[in-house]
N, C-alpha and C positions, 0 to 999 in steps of 0.2 A: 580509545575503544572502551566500550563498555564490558563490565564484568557479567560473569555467566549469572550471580545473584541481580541483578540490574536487569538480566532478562528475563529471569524466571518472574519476577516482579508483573513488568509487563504483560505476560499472561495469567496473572493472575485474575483478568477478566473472562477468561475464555471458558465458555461450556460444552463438554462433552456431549454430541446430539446423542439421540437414545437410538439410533439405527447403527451406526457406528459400528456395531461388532457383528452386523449381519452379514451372510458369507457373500464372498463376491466372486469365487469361482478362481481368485488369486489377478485379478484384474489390479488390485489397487497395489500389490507388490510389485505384478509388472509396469505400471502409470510411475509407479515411486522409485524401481530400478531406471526408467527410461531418465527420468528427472533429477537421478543422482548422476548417472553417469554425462549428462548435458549432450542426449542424442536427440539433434532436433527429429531430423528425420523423423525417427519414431513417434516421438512425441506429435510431430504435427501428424500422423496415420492415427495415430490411437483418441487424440482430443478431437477426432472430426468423428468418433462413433458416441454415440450418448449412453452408451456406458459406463464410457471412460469420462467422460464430462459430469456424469453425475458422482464419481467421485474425487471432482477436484478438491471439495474440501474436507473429507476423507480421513481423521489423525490414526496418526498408528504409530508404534515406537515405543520407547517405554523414556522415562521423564519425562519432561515437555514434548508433549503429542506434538507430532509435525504434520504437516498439509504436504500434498506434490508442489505448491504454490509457496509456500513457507521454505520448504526446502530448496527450491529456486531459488527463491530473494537472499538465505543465506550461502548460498556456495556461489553467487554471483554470479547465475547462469544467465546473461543478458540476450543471447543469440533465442533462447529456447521461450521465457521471458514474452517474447515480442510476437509470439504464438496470438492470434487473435482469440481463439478460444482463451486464454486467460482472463477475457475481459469482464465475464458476469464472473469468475471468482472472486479478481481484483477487490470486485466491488462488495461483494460479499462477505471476503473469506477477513476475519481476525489474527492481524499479526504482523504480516509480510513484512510490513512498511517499518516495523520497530526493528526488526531483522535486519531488514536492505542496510538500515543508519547504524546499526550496531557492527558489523562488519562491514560498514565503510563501501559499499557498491551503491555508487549515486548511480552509476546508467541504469541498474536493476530500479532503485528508487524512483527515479524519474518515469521508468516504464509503466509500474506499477500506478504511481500515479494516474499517468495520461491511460491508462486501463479502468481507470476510475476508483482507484482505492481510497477512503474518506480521510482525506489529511488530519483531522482533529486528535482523533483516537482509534484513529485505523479499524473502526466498531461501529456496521451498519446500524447493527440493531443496539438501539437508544435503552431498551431494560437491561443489558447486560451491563454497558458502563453504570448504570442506576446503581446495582449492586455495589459497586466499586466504591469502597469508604472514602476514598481521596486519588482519584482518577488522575494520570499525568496525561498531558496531551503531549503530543510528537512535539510539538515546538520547544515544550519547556524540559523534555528529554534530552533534547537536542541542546539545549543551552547548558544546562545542567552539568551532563558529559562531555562537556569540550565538541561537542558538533559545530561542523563546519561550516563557513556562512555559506555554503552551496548548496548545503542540504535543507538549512532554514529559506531560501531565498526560497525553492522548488515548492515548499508548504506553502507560504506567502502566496505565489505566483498561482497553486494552486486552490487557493480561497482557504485556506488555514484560518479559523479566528483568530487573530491578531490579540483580541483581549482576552483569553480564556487564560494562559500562562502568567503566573505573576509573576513580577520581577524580582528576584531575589537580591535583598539587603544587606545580604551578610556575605557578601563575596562568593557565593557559594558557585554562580556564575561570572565567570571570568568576562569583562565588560571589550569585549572579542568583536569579531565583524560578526557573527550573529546575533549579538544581542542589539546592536547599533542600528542591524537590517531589520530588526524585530521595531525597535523604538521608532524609525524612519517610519514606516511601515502606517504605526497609531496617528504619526502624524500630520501621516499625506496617504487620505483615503485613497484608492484604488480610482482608476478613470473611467468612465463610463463604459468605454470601449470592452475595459478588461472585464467588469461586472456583469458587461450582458455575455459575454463568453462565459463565464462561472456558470448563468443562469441558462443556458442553451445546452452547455455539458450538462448541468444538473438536469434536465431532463431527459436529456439521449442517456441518460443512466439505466434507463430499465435494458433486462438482459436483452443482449444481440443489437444493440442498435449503437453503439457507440464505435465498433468496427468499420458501421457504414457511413462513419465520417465523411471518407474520402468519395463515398457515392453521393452524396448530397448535388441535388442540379443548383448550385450557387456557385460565382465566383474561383477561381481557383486559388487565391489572393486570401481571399475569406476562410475557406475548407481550411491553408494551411496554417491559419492563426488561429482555429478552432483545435488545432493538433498541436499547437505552441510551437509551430514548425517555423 
């Protein structure tokens, strides 16, 4: 497991938006009471209003500001999690995915993922990593910290760049089934099959459209290997 210094680290990319302390009428306390206590119910009532959806990514708290999205992936809420409204957070929101590996919830990871969260550095927006003196991506987090090859395989499988992590020479990564599945990985590109599904996800990326997966008039065969089903 990683140390609580190892996480604050990780958010060290992250920006405070400037609406952030605008009043919400106490909507985002109730969105963040629903999501700590892991009431789906609620949660699925409350994310189907756009209120509630515009503050999915939300920080409030004091140290490391937390999201309702953040605070899912770390308290392992997988049931609540699988909400389709989480899907344009997923993909938006900075953090979740270093959370989900840090306490150890691959279903939480795995969902987050296939919701469209960016395997690299879990950071839509490309100026914020910029900022970052020496940016870690998930894979070499993951290696790093005794990460498990299951958690590496799901970046992998999720189009993670393979060449962005270097391999550390000095022991400092333990030459484990993650680092093996990393190495395999550089040396047997992906199949065509799997590349054009990267590039079909990467475009149902924009909000609301990655849910409608399973509405797609294709194949039923097709639909569930576009869900890694």
């Amino acid at each position: 497991k990683m140390s609580l210094m190892d996480i604050n680290k990780m958010f060290s990319m992250l920006q405070p938006r400037d609406d952030e302390e605008e009043e919400d009428g106490g909507d985002s306390e109730e969105l963040m009471r629903a999501v700590s206590e892991d009431d789906h119910d609620t949660l699925d009532r409350l994310l189907r209003q756009d209120r509630y959806r515009r503050l999915m990514e939300r920080r409030s708290g004091w140290g490391v500001p937390s999201t309702p999205l953040r605070l899912a992936a770390a308290r392992g809420h997988v049931r609540s999690l699988r909400l389709p409204a989480w899907a344009a957070g997923s993909a938006a929101c900075s953090g979740p995915l270093y959370l989900a590996a840090a306490y150890g919830h691959l279903e939480c990871f795995r969902m987050l993922l296939l919701h469209g969260a960016e395997p690299n550095y879990n950071c839509a927006d490309e100026s914020v990593v910029a900022q970052v003196k020496e940016p870690k991506t998930l894979l070499e987090t993951c290696l790093r910290h005794g990460g498990r090859g299951d958690f590496i395989r799901l970046l992998i499988d999720f189009g993670a760049n393979v060449y962005l992590p270097g391999i550390p020479a000095d022991g400092a990564a333990p030459r484990g089934e993650g680092l093996e599945l990393l190495l395999q990985a550089r040396a047997h590109p992906k199949s065509l099959l799997s590349q054009s599904r990267l590039a079909l996800r990467r475009l149902l990326k924009r909000p609301g459209l990655l849910p409608t997966l399973g509405e797609l008039e294709i194949p039923t065969v097709l639909a569930k290997y576009l869900q890694y089903q």
